[in-house]
ROKOL-257187 format. One record per residue (C-alpha): residue number from 1; z, x, y. Coordinates in Angstrom, 2 decimals. Each point is the difference from the previous one (the first is absolute). Example, Ala and Ser with C-alpha at 12.3 -4.5 7.8 and 13.67 -1.06 7.14 Angstrom:
<recs>
    i       up     east    north
    1     7.80    12.30    -4.50
    2    -0.66     1.37     3.44
</recs>
This chain:
<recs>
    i       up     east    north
    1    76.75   -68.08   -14.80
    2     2.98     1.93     0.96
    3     1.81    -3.28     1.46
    4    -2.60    -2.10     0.51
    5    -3.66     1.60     0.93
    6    -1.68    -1.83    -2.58
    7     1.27    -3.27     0.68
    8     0.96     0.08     3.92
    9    -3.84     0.66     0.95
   10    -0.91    -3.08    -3.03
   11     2.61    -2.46     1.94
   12    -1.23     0.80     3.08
   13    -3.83    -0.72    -0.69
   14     0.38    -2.68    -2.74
   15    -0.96     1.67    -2.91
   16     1.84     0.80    -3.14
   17     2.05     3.37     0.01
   18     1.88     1.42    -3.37
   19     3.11     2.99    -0.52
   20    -0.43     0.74    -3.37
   21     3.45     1.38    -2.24
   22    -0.66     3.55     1.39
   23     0.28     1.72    -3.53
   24    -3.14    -1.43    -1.35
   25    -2.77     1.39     2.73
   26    -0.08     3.37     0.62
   27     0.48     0.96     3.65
   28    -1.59     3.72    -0.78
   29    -2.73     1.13     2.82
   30     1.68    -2.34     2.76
   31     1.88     1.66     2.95
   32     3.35    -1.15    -0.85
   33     2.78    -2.28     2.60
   34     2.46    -0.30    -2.52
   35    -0.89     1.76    -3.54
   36     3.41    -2.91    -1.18
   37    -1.56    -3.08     1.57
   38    -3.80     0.36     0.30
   39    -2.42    -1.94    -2.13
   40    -3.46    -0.40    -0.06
   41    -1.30    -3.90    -0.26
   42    -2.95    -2.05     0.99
   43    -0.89    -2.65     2.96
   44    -2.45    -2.29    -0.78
   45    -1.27    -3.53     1.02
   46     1.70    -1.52    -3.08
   47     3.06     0.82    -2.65
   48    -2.90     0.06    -2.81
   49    -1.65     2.48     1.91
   50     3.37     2.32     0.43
   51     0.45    -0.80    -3.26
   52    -3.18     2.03    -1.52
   53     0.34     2.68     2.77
   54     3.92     0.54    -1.15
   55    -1.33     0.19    -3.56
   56    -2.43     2.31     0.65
   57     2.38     1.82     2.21
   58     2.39     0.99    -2.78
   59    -2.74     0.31    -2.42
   60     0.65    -3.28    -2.25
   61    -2.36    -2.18    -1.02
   62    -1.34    -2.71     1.97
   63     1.45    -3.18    -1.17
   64    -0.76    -3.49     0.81
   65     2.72    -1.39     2.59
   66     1.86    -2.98    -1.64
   67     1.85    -1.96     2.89
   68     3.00    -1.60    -0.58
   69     0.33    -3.46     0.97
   70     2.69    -0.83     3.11
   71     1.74    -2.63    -2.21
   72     2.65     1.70    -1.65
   73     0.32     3.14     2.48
   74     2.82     1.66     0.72
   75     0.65     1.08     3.56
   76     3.06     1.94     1.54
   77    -0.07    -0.49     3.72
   78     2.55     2.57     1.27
   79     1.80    -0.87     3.32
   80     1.27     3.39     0.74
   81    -2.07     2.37     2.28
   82    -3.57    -1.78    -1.14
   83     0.30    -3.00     1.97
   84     1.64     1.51     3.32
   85    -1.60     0.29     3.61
   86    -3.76    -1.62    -1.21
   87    -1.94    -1.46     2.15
   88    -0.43    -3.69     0.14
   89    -3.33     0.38    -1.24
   90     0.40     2.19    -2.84
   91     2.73    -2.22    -0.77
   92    -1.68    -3.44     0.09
   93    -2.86     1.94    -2.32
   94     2.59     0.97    -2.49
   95     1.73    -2.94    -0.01
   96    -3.17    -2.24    -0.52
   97    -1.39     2.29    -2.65
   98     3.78    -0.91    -1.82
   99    -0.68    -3.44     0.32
  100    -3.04    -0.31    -1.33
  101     1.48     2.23    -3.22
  102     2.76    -2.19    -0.24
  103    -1.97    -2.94     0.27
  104    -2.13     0.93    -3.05
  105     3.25     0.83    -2.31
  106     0.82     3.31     0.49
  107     4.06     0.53     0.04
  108     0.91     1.73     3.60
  109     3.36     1.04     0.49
  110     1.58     1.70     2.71
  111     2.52     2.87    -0.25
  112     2.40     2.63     1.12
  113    -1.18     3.93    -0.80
  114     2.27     1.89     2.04
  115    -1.27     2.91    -2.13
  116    -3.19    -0.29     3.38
  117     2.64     0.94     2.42
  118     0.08     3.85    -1.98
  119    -3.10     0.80     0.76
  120     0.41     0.27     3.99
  121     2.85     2.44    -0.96
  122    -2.07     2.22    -2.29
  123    -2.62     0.22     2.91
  124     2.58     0.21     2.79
  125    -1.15     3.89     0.63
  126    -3.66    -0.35    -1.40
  127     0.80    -0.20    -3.61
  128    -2.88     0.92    -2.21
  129    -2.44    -0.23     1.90
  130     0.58     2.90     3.03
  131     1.70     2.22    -2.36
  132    -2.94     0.17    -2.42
  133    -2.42    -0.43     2.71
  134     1.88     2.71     2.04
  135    -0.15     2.63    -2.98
  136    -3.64    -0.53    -0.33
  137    -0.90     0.43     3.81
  138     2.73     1.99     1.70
  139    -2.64     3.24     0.00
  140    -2.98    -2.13     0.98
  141     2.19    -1.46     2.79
  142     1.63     3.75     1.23
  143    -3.94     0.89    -0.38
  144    -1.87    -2.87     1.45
  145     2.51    -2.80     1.10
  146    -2.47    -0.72     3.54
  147    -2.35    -1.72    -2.32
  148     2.92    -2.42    -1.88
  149    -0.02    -3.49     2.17
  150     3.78     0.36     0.86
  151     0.78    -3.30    -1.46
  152    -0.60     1.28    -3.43
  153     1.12     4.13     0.57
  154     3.12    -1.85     1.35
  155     1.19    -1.57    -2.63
  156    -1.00     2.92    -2.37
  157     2.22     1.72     1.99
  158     3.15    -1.92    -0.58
  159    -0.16     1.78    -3.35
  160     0.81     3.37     1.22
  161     3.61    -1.62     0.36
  162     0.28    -1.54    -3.45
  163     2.37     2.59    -2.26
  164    -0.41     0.62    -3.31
  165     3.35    -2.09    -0.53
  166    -1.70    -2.42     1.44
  167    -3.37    -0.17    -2.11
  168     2.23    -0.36    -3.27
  169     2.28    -2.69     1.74
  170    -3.36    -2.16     0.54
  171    -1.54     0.85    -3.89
  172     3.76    -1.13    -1.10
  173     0.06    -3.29     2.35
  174    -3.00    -1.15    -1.37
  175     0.30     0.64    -3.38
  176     2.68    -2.08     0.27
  177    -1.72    -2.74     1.98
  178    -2.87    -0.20    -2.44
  179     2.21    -0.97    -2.44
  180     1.85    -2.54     1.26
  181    -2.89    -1.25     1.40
  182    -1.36    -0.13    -3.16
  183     2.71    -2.48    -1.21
  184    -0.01    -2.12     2.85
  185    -3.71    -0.66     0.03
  186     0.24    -0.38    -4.06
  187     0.25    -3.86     0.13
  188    -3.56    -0.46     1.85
  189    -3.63     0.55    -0.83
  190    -0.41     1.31     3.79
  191     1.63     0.72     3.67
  192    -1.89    -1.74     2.56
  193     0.36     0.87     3.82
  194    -2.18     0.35     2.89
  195    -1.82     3.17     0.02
  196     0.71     0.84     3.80
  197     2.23    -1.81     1.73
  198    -2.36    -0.09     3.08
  199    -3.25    -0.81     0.54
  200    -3.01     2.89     1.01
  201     1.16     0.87     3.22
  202    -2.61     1.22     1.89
  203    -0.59     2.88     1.20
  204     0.28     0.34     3.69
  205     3.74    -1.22    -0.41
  206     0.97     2.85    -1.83
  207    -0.79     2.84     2.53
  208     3.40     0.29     1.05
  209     2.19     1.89    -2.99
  210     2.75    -2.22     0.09
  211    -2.34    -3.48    -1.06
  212    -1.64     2.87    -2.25
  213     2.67     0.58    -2.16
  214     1.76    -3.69     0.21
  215    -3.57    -1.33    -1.42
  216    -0.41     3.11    -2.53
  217     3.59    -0.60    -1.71
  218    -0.67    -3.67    -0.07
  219    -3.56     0.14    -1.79
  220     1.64     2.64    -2.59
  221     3.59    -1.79    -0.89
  222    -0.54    -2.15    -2.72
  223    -3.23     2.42    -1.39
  224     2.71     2.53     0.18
  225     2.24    -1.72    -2.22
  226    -2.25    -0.16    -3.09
  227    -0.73     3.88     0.01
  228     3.84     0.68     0.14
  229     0.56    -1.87    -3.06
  230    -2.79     1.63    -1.60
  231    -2.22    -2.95    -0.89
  232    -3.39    -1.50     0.53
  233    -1.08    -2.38     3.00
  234    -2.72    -1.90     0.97
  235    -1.07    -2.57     3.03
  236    -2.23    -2.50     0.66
  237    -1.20    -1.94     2.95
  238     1.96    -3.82     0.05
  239    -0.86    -1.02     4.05
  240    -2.16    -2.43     0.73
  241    -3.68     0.43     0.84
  242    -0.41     0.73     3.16
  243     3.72     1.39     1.17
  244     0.88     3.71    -0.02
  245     0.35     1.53    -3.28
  246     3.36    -0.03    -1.86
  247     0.50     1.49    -3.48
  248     2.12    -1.31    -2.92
  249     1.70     2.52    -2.40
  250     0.79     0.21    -3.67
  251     2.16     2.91    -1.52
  252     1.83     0.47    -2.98
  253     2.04     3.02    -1.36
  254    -2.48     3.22    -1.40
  255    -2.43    -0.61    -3.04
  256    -0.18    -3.83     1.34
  257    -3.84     0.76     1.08
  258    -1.96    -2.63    -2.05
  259     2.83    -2.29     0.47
  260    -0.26     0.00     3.56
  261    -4.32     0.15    -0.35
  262     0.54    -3.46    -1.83
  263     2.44    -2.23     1.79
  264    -2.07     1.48     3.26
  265    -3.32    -1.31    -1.60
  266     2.23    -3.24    -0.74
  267     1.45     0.01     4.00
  268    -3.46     1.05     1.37
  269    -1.30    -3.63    -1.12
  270     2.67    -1.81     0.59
  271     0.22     0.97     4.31
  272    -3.71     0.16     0.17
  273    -1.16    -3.31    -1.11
</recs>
């Protein structure tokens, strides 16, 4: 889960999909995207089930999952960036899946994080991602670039333009966001925000590059957010039986994991009764 592959492919299928804190699982013997942002974390059916998987992942025990009950939550809602261009769908979902929290106690407030509208600018050229991805491949793509599917060997590419000046700028901008992220979100047990902001799109609609990429940055934008400030992630299916699948994310800051295992335990029962 660079910026989303664990919890995209779980929102999209209606399973459960986690981003551990990155420093606690190794990412050894995995061909790297970004060696900054990558993590490796679970999908499963349930969050007990990512649960034991994430333990046994980073090589802790296995630990009964306690949930937290809903009453008493403390949910930041942030209107900045999460919340624009969904689709009325994914929207409606969320929305519901609010209610039904708020209904049953837990304290939902929405607010401001302009510290969201950063992380555009750090990836205006690629950010970590092609220039980490670039340095891996560049020979493999001089070599054998014919068998890279250009959507992915062309935005490795954009990394061959990313300076050295650059790189550091982007380490420096978010160190800095991490922390003040770290004070904004202090107040709250978790941020809660739809995973995607569209629904699956399918497939034959994305043939043309231009839907490609419009669907692509819109199912990674809010995942994306939660790797940039270096914390942990996880979402869970809140539509209703029957419609297309929509997924419902907790984060918190890094070293939140069991936190955000426990008040998603908690918000698991509470949308799925």
């Amino acid at each position: 889960d660079t910026g989303g592959s664990c919890r995209i492919p779980a929102a999209y299928n209606g399973i459960v999909g986690f981003k551990p804190t990155q420093r606690r699982i190794p990412i050894e013997g995995g061909v790297p995207l970004s060696f900054t942002l990558d993590s490796f974390g679970p999908l499963a059916r349930t969050v007990e089930c990512c649960a034991v998987l994430d333990a046994i992942l980073a090589d802790e025990p296995v630990r009964p999952l306690q949930a937290r009950t809903v009453k008493g939550m403390r949910l930041a809602v942030p209107t900045i960036v999460a919340l624009d261009d969904l689709d009325a769908h994914v929207s409606r979902s969320f929305e519901q899946a609010l209610d039904t929290l708020s209904r049953q106690g837990a304290s939902i407030e929405r607010i401001e994080v302009p510290e969201f509208l950063d992380v555009a600018v750090m990836n205006s050229k690629g950010g970590f991602a092609a220039a980490e991805s670039y340095a891996w491949h560049r020979y493999l793509i001089e070599s054998h670039g014919d068998v890279y599917d250009p959507r992915v060997s062309s935005r490795i590419l954009r990394g061959q333009s990313i300076t050295a000046a650059d790189y550091i700028d982007i380490l420096e901008a978010r160190k800095s966001f991490i922390a003040r992220a770290a004070v904004r979100f202090a107040p709250y047990d978790a941020v809660v925000m739809p995973t995607c902001a569209i629904a699956p799109p399918r497939i034959a609609d994305l043939a043309d590059d231009h839907a490609f990429m419009k669907a692509n940055l819109l199912s990674l934008r809010n995942c994306t957010l939660t790797n940039m400030m270096d914390g942990c992630a996880i979402s869970l299916p809140c539509h209703r039986h029957g419609e297309a699948p929509v997924g419902f994310m907790l984060s918190a800051v890094g070293g939140s994991d069991r936190r955000i295992f426990e008040l998603a335990a908690g918000v698991e029962a509470a949308i799925h009764v």
